[in-house]
C-alpha positions as CSV (number, residue, x, y, z in Angstrom):
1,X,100.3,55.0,-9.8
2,X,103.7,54.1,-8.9
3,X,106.4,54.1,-11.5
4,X,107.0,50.3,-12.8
5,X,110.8,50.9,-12.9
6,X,111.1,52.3,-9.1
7,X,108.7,49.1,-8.3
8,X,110.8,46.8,-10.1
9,X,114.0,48.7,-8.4
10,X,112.7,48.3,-4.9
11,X,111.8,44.6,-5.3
12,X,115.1,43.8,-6.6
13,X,116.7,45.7,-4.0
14,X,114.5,43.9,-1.0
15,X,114.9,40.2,-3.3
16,X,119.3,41.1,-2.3
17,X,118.3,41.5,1.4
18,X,118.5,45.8,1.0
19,X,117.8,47.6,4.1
20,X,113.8,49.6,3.4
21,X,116.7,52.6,4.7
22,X,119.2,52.0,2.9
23,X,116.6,51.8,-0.5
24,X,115.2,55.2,0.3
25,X,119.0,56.7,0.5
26,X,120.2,55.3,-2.6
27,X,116.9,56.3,-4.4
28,X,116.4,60.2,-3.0
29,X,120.3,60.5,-4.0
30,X,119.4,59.6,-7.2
31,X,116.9,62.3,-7.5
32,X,113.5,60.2,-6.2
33,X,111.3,62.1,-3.6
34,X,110.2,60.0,-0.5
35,X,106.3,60.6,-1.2
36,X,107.2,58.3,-4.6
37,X,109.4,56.2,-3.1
38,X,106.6,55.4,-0.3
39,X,104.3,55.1,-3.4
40,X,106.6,52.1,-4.7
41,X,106.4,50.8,-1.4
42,X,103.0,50.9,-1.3
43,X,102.4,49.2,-4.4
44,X,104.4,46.4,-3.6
45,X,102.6,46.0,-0.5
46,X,99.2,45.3,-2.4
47,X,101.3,43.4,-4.7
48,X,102.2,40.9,-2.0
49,X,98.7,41.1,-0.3
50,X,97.1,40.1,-3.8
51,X,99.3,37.5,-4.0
52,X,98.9,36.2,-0.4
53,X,95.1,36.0,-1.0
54,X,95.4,34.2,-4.0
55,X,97.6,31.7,-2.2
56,X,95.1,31.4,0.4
57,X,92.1,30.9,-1.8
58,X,93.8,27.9,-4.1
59,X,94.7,26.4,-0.1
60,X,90.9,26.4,0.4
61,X,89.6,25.4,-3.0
62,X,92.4,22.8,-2.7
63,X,91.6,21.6,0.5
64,X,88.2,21.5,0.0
65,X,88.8,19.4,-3.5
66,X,90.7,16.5,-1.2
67,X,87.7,16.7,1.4
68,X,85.3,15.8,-1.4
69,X,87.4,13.4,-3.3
70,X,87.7,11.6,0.5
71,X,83.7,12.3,0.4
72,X,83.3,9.8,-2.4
73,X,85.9,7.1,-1.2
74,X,84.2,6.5,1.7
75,X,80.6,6.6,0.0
76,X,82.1,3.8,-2.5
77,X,82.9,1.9,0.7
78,X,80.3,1.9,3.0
79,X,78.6,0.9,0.0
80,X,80.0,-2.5,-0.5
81,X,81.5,-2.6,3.4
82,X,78.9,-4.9,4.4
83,X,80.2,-7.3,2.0
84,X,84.1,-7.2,2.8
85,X,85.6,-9.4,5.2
86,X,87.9,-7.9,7.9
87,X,91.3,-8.7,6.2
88,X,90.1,-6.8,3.3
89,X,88.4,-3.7,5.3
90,X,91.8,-3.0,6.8
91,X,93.8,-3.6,3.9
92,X,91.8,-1.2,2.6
93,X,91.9,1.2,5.5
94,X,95.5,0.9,5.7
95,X,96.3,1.2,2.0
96,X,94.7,3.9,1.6
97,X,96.1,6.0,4.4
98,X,99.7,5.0,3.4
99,X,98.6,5.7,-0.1
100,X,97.7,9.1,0.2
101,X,100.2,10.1,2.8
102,X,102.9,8.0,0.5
103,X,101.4,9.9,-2.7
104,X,101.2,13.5,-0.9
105,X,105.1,13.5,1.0
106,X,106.2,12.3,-2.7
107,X,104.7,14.9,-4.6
108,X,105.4,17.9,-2.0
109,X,109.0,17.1,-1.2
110,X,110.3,15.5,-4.2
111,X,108.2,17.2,-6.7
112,X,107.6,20.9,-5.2
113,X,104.2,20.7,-5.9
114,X,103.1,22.4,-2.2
115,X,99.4,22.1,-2.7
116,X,98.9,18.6,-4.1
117,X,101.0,17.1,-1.9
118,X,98.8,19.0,1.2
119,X,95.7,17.9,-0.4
120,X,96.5,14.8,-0.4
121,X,98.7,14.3,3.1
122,X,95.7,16.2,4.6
123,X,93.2,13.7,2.9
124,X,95.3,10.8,4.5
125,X,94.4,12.3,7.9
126,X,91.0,12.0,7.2
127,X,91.4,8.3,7.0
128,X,93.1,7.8,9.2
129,X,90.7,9.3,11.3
130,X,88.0,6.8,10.0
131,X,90.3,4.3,10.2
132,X,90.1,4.7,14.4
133,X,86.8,4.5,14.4
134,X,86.1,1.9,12.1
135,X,88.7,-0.4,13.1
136,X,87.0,-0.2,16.8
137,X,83.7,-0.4,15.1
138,X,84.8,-4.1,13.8
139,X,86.3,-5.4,16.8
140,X,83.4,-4.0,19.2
141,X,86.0,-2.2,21.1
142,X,84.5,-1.1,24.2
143,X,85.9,2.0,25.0
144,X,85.3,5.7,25.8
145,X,84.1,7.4,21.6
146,X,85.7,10.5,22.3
147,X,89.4,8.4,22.9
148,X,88.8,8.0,19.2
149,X,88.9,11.8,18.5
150,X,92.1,11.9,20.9
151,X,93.9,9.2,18.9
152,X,92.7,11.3,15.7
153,X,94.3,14.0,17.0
154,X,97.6,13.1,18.0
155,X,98.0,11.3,15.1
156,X,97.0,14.5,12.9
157,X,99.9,16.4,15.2
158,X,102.3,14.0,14.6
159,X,101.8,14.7,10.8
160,X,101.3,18.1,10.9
161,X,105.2,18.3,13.1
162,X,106.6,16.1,10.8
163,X,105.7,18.0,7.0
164,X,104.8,21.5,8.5
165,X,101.7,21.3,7.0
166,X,99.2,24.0,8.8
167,X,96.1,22.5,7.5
168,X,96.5,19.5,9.2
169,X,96.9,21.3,12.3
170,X,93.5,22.9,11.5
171,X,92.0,19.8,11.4
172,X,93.8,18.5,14.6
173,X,92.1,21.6,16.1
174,X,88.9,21.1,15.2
175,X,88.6,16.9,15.6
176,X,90.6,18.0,19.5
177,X,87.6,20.5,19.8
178,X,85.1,18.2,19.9
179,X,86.8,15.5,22.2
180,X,87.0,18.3,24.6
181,X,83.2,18.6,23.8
182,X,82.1,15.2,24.4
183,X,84.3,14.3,27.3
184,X,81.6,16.0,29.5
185,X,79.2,15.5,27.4
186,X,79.5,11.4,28.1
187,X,80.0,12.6,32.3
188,X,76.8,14.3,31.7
189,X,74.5,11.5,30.1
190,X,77.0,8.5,32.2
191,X,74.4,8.0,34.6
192,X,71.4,7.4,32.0
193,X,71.2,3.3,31.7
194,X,71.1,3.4,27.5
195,X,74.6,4.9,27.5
196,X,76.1,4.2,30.8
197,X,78.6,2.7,29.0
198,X,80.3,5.9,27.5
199,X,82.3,6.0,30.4
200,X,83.7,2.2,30.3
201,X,87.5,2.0,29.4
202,X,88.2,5.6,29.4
203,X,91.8,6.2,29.2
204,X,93.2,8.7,31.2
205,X,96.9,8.3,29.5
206,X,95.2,9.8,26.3
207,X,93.7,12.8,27.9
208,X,96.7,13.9,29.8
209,X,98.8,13.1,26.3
210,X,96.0,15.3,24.2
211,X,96.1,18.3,26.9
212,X,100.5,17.8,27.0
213,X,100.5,17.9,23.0
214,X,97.7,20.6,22.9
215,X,100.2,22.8,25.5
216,X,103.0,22.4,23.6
217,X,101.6,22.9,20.1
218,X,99.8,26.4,21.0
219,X,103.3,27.3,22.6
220,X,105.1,25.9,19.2
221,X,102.3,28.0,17.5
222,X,102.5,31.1,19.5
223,X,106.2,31.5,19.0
224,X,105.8,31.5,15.4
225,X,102.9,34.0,15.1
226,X,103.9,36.5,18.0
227,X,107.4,37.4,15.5
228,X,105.5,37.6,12.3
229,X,102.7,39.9,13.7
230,X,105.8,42.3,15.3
């Protein structure tokens, strides 16, 4: 067990931008041996794993919370959708997008609180993200689904680039994943008469727009991770 002082000592040190060197010099002059001093090391280390777990976990639990609550607004309105008229499904739509994106920048940025704000910007990408679908639902916009998960996911990007938020980047991921999915899938299945019209309308601008931002976000991505790792 590490001595709380030395740990204390080394934090303090590391917290004023101290050299790990220059902390084992000033502490074996001052009588410490280096098997302790790696000890206090050490302990700090699990400190900050602990910590970083911790973080992680209240991310999930927090994320998952915001995925729920979203879970029950849209059960409350595909409930009583049939009975709104088209003014008030979008106002609806679009209210509660700017709401939550509105509610989420306010409380991360001007408030500090990191997670709320997440929750509730990541939540506004889930609307938005119905919205698409919804909105073309109304107007019996005949066009290629999966262009729906392509506008989902640059919009997600967009977000994600604009409040550095890494769970919405997640979700950009996984909604890109299946457009990539179900591109071939509507190739595959174009030629059967029930669905033959998968294929009407496809926009080619949006695929070589989701493979450009895909490109540049893993490169954005890979810069930031290839430093930490070394």
């Amino acid at each position: 067990m590490a001595d709380q002082k030395l740990i204390e000592y080394i934090q303090n040190s590391l917290a004023r931008g101290t050299s790990k060197n220059e902390i084992y010099k000033e502490l074996i002059n001052t009588g410490w041996t280096i098997d302790v001093i790696q000890e206090g090391f050490n302990a700090i280390q699990k400190i900050g794993d602990k910590e970083r777990t911790q973080q992680k976990t209240i991310r999930i639990i927090v994320i998952f919370g915001a995925i729920l609550i979203g879970a029950g607004i849209f059960s409350f309105i595909a409930a009583n959708w049939q009975g709104l008229g088209r003014v008030e499904k979008i106002a609806i739509l679009i209210f509660a997008m700017l709401g939550f994106y509105a509610g989420g920048w306010f409380l991360k940025e001007k408030k500090h609180y990191e997670k709320t704000g997440g929750a509730l910007i990541f939540l506004g990408s889930l609307v938005y993200g119905a919205s698409v679908f919804l909105i073309a639902q109304m107007f019996h916009i005949r066009e290629n689904w999966p262009d729906g998960f392509i506008l989902w996911m640059i919009g997600a990007v967009a977000i994600g680039f604009a409040l550095d938020l890494y769970p919405v980047f997640y979700l950009a991921i996984v909604v890109g994943f299946i457009a990539i999915i179900s591109h071939p899938t509507c190739l595959f299945f174009a030629f059967d008469e029930i669905i033959s019209d998968c294929f009407i309308g496809t926009s080619a601008f949006l695929l070589l727009s989701a493979t450009a931002i895909t490109f540049v976000f893993g490169w954005i991505i890979r810069k930031k991770i290839i430093p930490a790792i070394k």
